[in-house]
C-alpha positions, 0 to 999 in steps of 0.5 A, a space after each residue: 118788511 118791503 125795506 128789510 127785503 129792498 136791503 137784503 136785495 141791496 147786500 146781495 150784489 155783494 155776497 158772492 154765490 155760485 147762484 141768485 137763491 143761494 146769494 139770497 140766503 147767504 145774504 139773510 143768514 149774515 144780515 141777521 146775524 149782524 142784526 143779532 150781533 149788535 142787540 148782544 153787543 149794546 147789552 153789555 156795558 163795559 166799551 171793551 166787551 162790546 168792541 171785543 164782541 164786533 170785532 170778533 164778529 166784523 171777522 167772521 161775516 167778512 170771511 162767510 161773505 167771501 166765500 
């Protein structure tokens, strides 16, 4: 658990926020989506899903990243 929060705390430099709560929960929401984004991906076994899923993926969570 202490490794999950030291990462989110590492991320959240990243993740702009109009505050630090804000950046935090910003940061969590996208990490664990990300998280959430690799289990569906290695479920699927044609290689052409999978990049089809991270790439559409890789998208979204830069674009919520920035703002």
């Amino acid at each position: 658990m202490q490794a999950l929060k030291a990462h989110v705390r590492r991320m959240s430099k990243y993740v702009p926020a109009a505050n630090d709560e804000e950046r935090r929960e910003k940061t969590v929401a996208l990490f664990t989506g990300m998280a959430g984004t690799l289990a569906i991906a290695r479920a699927f076994t044609e290689k052409r899903d999978r990049r089809a899923i991270l790439d559409a993926a890789r998208k979204i969570y830069l674009a919520a990243a920035r703002g």
